[in-house]
NUDO-531388 format. One record per residue: x, y, z of N, C-alpha, C, O in turn; residue number from 0; chain. Coordinates in Angstrom, 3 decimals. Layout:
BEGIN
     n.px     n.py     n.pz    ca.px    ca.py    ca.pz     c.px     c.py     c.pz     o.px     o.py     o.pz   i ch
        X        Y        Z        X        Y        Z        X        Y        Z        X        Y        Z NUM  A
...
***
This chain:
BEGIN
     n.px     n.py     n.pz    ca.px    ca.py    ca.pz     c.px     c.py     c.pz     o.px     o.py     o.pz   i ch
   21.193    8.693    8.135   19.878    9.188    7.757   18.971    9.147    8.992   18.920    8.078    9.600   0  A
   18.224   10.222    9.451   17.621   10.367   10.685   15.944    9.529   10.063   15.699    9.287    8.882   1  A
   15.265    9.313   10.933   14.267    8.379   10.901   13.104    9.167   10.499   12.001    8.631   10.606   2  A
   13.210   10.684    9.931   12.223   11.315    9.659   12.652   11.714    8.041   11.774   12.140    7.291   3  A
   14.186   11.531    7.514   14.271   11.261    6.219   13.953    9.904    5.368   13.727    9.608    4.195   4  A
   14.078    9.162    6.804   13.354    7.663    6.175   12.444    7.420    5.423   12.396    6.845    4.336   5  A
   11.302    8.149    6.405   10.227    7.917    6.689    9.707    8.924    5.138    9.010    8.535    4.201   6  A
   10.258   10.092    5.317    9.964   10.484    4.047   10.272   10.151    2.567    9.678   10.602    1.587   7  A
   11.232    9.342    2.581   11.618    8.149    1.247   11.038    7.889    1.294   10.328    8.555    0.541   8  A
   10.075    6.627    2.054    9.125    6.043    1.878    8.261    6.138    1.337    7.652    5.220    0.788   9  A
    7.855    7.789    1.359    6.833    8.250    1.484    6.757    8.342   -0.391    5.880    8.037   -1.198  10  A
    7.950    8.837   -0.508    8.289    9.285   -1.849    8.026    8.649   -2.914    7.749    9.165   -3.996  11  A
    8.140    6.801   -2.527    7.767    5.715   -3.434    6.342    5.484   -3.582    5.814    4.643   -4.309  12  A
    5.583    6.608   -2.552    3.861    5.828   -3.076    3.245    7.152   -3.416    2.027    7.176   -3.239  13  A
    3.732    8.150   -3.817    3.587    9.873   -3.903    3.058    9.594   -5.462    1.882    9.803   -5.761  14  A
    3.731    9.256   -6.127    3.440    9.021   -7.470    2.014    8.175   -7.941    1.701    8.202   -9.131  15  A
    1.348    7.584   -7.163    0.300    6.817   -7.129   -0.860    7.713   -6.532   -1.999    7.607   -6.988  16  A
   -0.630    8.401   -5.734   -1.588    9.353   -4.666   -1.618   10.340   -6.277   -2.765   10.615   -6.628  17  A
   -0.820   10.707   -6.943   -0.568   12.094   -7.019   -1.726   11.686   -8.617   -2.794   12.255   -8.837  18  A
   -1.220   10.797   -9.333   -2.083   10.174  -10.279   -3.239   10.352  -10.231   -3.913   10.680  -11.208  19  A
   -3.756   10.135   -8.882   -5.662   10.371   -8.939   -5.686   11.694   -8.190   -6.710   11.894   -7.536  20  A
   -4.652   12.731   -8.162   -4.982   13.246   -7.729   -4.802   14.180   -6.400   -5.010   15.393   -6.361  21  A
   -4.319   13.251   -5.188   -4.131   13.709   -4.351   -2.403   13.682   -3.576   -1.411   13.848   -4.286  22  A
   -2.331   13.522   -2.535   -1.074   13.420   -1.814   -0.747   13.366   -0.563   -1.640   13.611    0.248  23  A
    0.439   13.077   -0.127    0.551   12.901    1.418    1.613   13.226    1.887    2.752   12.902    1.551  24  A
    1.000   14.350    3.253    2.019   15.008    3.934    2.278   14.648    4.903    1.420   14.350    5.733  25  A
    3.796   14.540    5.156    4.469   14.288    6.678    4.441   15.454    7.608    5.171   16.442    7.528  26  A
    3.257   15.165    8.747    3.599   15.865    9.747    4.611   15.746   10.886    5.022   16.859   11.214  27  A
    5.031   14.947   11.446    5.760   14.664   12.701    6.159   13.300   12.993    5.201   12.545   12.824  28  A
    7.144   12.735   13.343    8.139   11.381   13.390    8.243   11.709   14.691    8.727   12.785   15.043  29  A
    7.646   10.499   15.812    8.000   11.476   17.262    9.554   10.298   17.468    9.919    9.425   16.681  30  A
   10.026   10.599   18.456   11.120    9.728   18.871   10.811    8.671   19.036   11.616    7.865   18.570  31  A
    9.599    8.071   19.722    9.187    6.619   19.693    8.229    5.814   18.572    7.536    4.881   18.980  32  A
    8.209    6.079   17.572    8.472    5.781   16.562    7.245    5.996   15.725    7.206    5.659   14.542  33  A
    5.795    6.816   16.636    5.125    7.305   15.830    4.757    8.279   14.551    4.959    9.479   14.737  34  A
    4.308    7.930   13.449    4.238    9.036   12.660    2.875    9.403   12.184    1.921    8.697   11.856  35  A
    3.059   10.881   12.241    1.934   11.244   11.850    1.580   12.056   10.108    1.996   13.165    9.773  36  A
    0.841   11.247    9.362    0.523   12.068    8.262   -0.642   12.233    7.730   -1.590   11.535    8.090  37  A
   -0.749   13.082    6.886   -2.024   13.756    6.424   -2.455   13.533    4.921   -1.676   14.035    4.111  38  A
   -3.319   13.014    4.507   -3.827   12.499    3.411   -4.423   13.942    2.613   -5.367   14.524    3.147  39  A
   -3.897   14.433    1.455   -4.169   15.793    1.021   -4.912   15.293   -0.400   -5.074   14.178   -0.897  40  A
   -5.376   16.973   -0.916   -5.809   16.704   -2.426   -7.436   16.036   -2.222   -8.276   16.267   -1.352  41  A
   -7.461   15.355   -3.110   -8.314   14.292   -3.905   -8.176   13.269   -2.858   -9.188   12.568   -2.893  42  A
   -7.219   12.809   -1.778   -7.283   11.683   -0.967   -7.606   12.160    0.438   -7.666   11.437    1.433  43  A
   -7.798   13.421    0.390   -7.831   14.024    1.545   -9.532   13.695    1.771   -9.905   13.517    2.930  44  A
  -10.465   13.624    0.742  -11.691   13.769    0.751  -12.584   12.412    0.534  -13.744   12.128    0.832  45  A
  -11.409   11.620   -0.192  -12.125    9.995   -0.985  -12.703    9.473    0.111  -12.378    9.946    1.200  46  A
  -13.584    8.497    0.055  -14.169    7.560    0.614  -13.218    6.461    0.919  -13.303    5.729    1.904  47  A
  -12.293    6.401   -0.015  -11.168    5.004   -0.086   -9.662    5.764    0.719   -8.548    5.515    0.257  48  A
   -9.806    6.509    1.710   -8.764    7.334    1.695   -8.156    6.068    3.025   -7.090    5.499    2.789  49  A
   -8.809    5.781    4.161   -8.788    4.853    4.816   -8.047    3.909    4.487   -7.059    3.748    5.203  50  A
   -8.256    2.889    3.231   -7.755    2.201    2.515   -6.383    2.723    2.137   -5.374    2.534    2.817  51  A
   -6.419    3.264    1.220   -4.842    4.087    1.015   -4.147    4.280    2.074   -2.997    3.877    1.905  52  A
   -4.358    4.793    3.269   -3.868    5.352    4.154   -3.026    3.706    4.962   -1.824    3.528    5.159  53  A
   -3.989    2.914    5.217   -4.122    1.678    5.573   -2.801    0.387    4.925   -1.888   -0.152    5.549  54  A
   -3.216    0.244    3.467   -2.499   -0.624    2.872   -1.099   -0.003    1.877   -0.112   -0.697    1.631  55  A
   -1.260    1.255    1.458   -0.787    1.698    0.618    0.603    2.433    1.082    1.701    2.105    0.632  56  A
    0.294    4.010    2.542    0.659    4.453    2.991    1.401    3.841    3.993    2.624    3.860    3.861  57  A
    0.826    3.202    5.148    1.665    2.099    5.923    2.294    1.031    5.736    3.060    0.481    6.528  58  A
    2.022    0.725    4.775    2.818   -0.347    4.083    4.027   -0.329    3.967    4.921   -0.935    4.557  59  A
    4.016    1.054    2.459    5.254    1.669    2.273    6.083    2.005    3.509    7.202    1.519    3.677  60  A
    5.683    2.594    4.112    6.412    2.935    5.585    6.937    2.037    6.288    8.115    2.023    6.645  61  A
    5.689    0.814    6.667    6.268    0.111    7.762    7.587   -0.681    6.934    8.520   -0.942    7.693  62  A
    7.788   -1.094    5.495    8.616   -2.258    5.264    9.736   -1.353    4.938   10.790   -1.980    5.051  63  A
    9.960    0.077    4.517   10.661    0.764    4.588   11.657    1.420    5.665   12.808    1.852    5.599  64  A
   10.473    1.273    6.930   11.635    2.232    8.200   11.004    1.170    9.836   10.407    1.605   10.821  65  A
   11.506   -0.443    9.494   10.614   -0.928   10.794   10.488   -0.812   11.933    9.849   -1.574   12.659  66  A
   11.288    0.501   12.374   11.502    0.888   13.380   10.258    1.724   13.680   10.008    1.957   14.863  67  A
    9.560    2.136   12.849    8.031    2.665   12.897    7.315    2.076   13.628    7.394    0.904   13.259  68  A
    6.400    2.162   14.756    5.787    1.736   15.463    4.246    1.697   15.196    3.407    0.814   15.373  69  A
    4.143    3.542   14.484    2.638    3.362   14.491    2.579    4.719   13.845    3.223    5.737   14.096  70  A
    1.188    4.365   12.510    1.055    5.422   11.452   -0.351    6.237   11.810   -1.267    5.699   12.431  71  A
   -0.384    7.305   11.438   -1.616    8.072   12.449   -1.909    9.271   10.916   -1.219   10.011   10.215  72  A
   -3.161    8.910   11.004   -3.680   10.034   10.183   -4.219   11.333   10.735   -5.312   11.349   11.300  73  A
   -3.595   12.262   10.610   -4.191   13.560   11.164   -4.941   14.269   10.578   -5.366   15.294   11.111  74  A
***
């Protein structure tokens, strides 16, 4: 499994929570050194709490999922 299907499992387990209020989150780019970049869409694209999500919710999932992740970047 390449580190950008990982990364998108991950992603997959907190999709259902985003998607509930509303919004969602897209994978833009997994670079080789282990940054990723994604985009907070929908209803989370706009929240005030999107930070938060993005923060505890989104990186979370990620980092304990693929620890080879270095660093999560909201675009």
């Amino acid at each position: 499994m390449t580190l950008n299907e990982k990364v998108e499992k991950a992603l997959e387990s907190v999709r259902p929570h985003l998607q509930a209020d509303g919004g969602n989150v897209e994978l833009i780019d997994v670079s080789d050194d282990g940054i990723v970049k994604v985009k907070l869409t929908g209803a989370c694209g706009s929240c005030p709490m999107s930070v938060m999500t993005l923060q505890y919710g989104v990186t979370s999932a990620i980092k304990e999922a693929v620890p080879e992740v270095k660093e999560i970047q909201a675009v």
